[in-house]
C-alpha positions as CSV (number, residue, x, y, z in Angstrom):
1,X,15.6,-15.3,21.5
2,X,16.4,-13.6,18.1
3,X,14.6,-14.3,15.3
4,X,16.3,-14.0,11.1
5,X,15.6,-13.4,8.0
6,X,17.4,-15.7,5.5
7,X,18.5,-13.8,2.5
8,X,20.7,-14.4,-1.1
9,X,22.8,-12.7,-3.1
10,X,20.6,-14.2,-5.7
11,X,18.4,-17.0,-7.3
12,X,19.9,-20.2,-7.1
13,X,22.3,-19.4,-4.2
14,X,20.7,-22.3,-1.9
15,X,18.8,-20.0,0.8
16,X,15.9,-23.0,1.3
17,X,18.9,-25.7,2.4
18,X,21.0,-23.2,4.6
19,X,17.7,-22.0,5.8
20,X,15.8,-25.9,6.7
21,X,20.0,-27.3,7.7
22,X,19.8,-24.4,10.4
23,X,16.3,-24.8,11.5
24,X,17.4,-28.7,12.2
25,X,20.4,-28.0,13.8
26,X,19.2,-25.9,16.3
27,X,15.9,-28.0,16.9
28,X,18.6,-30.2,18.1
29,X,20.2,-27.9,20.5
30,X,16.5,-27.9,22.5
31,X,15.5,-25.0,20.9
32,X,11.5,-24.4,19.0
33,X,12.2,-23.0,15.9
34,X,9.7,-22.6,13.0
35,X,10.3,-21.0,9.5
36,X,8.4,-19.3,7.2
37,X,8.4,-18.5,3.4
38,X,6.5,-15.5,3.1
39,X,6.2,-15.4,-0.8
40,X,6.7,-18.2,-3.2
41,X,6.5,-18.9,-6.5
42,X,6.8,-22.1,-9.0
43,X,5.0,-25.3,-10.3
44,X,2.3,-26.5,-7.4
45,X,3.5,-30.2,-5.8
46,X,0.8,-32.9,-5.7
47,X,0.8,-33.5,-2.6
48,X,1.5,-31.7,0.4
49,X,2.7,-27.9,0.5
50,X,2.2,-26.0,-2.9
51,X,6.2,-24.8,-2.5
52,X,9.0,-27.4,-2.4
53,X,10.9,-24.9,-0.7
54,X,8.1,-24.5,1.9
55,X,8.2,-28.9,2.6
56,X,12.1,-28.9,2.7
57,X,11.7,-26.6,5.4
58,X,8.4,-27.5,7.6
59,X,10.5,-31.6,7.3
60,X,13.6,-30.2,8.1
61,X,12.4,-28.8,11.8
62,X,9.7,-31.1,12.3
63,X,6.7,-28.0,12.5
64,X,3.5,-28.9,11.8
65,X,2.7,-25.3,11.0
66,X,-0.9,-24.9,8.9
67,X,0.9,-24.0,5.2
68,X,-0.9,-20.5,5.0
69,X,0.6,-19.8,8.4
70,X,4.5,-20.6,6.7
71,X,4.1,-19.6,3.1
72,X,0.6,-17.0,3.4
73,X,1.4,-16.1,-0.5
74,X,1.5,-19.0,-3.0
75,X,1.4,-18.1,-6.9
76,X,1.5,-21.2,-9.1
77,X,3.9,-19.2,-12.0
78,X,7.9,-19.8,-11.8
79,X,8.6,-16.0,-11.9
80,X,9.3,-13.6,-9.7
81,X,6.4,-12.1,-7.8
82,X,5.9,-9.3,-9.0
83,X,5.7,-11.0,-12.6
84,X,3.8,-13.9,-11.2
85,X,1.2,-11.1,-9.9
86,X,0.4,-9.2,-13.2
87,X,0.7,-12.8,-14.9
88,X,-2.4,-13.9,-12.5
89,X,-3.7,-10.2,-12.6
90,X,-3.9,-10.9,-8.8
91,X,-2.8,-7.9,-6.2
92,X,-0.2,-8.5,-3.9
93,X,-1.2,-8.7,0.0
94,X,1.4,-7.7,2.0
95,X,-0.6,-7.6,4.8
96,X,-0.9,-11.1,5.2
97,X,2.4,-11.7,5.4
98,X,2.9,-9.9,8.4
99,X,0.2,-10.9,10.1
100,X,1.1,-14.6,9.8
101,X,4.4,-13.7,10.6
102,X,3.3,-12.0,14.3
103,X,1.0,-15.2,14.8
104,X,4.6,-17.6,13.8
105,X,6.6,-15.6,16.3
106,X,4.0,-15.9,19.4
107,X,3.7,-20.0,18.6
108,X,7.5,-20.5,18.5
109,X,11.1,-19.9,20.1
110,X,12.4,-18.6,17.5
111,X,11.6,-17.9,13.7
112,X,14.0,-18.7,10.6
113,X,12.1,-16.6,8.0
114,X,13.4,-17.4,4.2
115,X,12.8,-14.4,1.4
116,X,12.7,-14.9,-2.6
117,X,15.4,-14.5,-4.9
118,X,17.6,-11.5,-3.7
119,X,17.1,-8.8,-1.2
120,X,16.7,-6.3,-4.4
121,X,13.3,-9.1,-5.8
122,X,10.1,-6.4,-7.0
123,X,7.0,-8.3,-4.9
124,X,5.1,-5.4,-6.3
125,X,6.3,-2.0,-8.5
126,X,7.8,-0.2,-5.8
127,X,8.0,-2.6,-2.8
128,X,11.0,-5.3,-2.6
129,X,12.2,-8.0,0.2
130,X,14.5,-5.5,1.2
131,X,11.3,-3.7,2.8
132,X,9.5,-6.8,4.5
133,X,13.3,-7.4,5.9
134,X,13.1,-3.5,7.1
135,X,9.3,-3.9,8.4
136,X,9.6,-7.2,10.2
137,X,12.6,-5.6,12.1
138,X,15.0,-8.2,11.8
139,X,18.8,-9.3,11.5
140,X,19.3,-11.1,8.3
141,X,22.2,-13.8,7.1
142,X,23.4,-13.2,4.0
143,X,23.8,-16.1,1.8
144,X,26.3,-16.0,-0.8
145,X,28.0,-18.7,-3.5
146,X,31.3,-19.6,-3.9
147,X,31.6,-19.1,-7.7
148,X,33.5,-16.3,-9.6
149,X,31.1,-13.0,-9.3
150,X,30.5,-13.6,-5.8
151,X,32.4,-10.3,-4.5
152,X,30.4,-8.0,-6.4
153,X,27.0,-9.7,-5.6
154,X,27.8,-10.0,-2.2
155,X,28.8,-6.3,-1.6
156,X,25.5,-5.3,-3.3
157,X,23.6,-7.0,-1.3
158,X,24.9,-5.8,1.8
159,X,25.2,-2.1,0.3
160,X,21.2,-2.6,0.3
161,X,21.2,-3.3,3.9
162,X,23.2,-0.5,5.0
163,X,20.7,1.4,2.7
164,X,17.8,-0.2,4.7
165,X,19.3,0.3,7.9
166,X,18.9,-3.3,8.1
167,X,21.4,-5.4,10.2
168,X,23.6,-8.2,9.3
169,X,24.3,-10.7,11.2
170,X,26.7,-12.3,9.3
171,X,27.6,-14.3,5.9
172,X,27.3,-18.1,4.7
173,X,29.2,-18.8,1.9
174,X,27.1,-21.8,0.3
175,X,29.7,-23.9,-1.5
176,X,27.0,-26.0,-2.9
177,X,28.1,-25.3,-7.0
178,X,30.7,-27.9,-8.5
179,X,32.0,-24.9,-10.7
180,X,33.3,-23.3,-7.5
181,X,37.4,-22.4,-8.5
182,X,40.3,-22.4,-6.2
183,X,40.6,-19.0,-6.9
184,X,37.5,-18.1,-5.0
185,X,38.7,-19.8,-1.6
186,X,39.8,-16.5,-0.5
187,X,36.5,-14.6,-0.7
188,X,35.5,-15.2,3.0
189,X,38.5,-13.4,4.1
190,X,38.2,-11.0,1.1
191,X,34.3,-10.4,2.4
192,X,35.2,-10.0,5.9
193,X,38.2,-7.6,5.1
194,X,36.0,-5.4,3.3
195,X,32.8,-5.4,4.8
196,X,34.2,-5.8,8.3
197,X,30.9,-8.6,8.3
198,X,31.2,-11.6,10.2
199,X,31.6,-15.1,8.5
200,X,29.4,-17.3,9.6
201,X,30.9,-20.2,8.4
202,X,31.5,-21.6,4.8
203,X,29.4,-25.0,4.2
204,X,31.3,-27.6,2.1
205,X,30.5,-28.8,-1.9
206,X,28.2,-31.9,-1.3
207,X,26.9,-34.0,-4.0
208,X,22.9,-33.9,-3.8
209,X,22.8,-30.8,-1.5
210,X,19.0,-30.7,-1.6
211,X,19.4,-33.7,0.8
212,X,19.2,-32.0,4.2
213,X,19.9,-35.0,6.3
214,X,23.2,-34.9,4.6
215,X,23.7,-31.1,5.5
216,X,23.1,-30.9,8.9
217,X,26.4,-32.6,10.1
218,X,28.2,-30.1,7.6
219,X,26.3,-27.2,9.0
220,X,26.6,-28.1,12.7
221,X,30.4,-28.6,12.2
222,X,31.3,-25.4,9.9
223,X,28.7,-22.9,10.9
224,X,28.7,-20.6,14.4
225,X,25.2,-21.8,15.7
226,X,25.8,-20.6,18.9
227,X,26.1,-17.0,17.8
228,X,22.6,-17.2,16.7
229,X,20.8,-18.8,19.5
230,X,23.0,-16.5,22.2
């Protein structure tokens, strides 16, 4: 069964909810999924995993995963890593990502793996998300907004993955901002005519969309899960 990598068309764009609303859904369909947050940045929690992003996810599906198994790199700055790194004056181990990404893939079914930021994010000077998409040789879904700029973000991002020979499976359009305009209802079929990408499905505005519980209905009504698990 395939595995993905979850990526945005930016910060913000709601990669951790589309990424823990899928996980859940197809938990439900029989299927062991786990997820993983290679790299993640921000204020430490009190209790339980450093990243919030890392607990919606690991609660979403159920997993109880070890936390340096789903998020190996941790750095307690909100910046990006690369940043966060010279910040700490610590180097960043890309080898530990992929190894605990090779021991996630032998425990489960399936693996939902969530990047930072956009596919274009500096985890070091020369080395991006685009390359730990590219070197853990999977398909990615493209997450993308439904606010005015999301055409030109979108089509960068997936210029990047036809530059990384990196495959798409196909789009989310995350309607999850309140500033989301009428006029932007047609970028799915704007998307699709241009990229010739497949539309996964377009997730409705939802008041308190951190709330997956409150998700997973939308996601399992307005998103193609089978293509995934097929």
């Amino acid at each position: 069964m395939k595995s993905y990598f979850i990526t945005g068309t930016d910060t913000g764009v709601g990669k951790t909810v589309i990424t823990a609303s899928l996980a859940a859904c197809i938990k439900k369909l029989g299927i062991d999924v786990g997820v993983m947050k290679p790299i993640a940045t921000g204020i430490p929690q009190k209790s339980g995993f450093k990243s919030s992003d890392v607990s919606i996810l690991c609660n979403a599906c159920g997993v109880d995963d070890s936390e340096d198994l789903v998020n190996p790199i941790f750095m307690p700055v909100p910046a990006s890593p690369y940043d966060a790194s010279k910040m700490l004056n610590i180097a960043f181990d890309k080898e530990l990502i992929f190894e605990k990404f090779e021991e996630l893939k032998q425990k489960h079914q399936m693996l939902l793996v969530e990047g930072i930021g956009g596919i274009m994010t500096p985890l070091s000077h020369d080395y991006f998300v685009a390359d730990v998409i590219k070197q853990m040789n999977l398909e990615t879904i493209i997450v993308t907004r439904s606010t005015l700029g999301t055409l030109n973000h979108t089509m960068m991002t997936v210029n990047t993955c036809y530059e990384y020979e990196i495959p798409i499976k196909g789009i989310v359009i995350n309607n999850y901002d309140e500033k989301g305009s009428p006029v932007e209802q047609n970028s799915p079929s704007t998307i699709h005519e241009i990229t010739k990408i497949p539309i996964l499905g377009a997730v409705p505005f939802v008041k308190g969309y951190q709330n997956i519980d409150s998700l997973i209905p939308l996601v399992e009504k307005n998103i193609d899960l089978q293509s995934l698990i097929s």
